[in-house]
C-alpha positions as CSV (number, residue, x, y, z in Angstrom):
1,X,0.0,0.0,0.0
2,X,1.3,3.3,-1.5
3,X,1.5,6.6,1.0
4,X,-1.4,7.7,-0.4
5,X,-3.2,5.0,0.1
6,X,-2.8,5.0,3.8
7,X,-3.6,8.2,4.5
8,X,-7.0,7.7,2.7
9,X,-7.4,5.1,5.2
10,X,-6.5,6.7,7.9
11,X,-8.7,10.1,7.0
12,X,-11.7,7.3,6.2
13,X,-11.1,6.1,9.6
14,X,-11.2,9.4,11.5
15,X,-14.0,10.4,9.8
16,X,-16.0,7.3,10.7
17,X,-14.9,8.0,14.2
18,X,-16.0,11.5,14.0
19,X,-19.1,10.5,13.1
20,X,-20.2,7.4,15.7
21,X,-18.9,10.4,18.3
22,X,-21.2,12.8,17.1
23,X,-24.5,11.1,16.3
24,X,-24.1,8.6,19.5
25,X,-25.0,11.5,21.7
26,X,-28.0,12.9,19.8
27,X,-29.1,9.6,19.6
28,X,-28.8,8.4,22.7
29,X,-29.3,11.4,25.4
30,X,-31.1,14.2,23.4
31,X,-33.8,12.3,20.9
32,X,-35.2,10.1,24.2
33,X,-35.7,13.4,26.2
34,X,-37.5,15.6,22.8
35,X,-39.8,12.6,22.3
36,X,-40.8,12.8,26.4
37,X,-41.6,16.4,25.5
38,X,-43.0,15.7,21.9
39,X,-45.5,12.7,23.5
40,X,-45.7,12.5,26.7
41,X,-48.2,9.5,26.8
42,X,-46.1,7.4,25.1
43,X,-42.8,8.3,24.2
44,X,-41.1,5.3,23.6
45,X,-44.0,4.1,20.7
46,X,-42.9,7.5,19.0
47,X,-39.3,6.9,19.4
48,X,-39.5,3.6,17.8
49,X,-41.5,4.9,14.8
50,X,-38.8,8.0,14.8
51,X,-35.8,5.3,14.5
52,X,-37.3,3.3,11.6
53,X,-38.4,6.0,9.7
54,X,-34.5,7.8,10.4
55,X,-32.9,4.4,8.8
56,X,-35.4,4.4,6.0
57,X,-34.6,7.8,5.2
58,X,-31.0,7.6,5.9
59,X,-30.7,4.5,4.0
60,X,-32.8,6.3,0.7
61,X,-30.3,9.5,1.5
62,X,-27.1,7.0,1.0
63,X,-28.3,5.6,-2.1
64,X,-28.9,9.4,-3.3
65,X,-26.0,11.0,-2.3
66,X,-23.6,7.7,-3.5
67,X,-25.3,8.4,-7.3
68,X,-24.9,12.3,-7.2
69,X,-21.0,11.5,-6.0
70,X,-20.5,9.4,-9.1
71,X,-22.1,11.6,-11.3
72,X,-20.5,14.8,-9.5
73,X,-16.8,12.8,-10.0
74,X,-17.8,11.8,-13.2
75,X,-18.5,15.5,-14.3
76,X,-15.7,17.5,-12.2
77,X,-12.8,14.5,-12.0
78,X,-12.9,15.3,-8.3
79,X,-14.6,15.1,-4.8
80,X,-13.2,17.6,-2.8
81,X,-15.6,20.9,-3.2
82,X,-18.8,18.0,-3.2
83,X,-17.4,16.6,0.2
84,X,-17.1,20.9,1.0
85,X,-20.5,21.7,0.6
86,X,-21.4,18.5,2.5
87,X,-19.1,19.9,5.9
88,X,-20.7,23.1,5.5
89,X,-24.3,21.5,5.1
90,X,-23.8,18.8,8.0
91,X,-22.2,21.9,10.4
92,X,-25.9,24.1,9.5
93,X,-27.9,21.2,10.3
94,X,-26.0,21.5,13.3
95,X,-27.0,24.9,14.1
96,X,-30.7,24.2,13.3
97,X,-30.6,21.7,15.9
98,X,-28.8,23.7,18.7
């Protein structure tokens, strides 16, 4: 494995890191509370609906976002400003959230 190869790999693996890190927290402390606020008869029915619809719609959003990255790389030879907008997408969410 060439230089470049490893520090894909290693920037892959951070990023996956960074990612279990961030959502495990929303996940596991703040969406439990908000549905206790959102439906306060029965909160854990809602969060299980809130789950399967969040993987059905993150799974649908992967499939998306994996054919506009081979069409963007197809068009542009490149990633990098896609992967850009997606950072400064992910870090409004963010804000809309707070």
């Amino acid at each position: 494995m060439n230089y470049r190869n490893q520090r894909f790999v290693g920037a892959y693996a951070l990023g996956n890191l960074g990612a279990f890190l961030f959502f495990i927290p929303l996940i596991g402390l703040s969406l439990p509370q908000r549905m206790t606020d959102v439906a306060p008869a029965d909160p854990l029915r809602w969060l299980s609906w809130a789950l399967l619809l969040g993987a059905l719609v993150a799974s649908a959003a992967n499939i998306a976002g994996g054919a506009m990255s081979d069409w963007w790389f197809a068009r542009h030879h490149s990633r990098r400003r896609l992967m850009q907008v997606g950072l400064i997408l992910t870090l409004v969410s963010y804000a809309g959230l707070a």
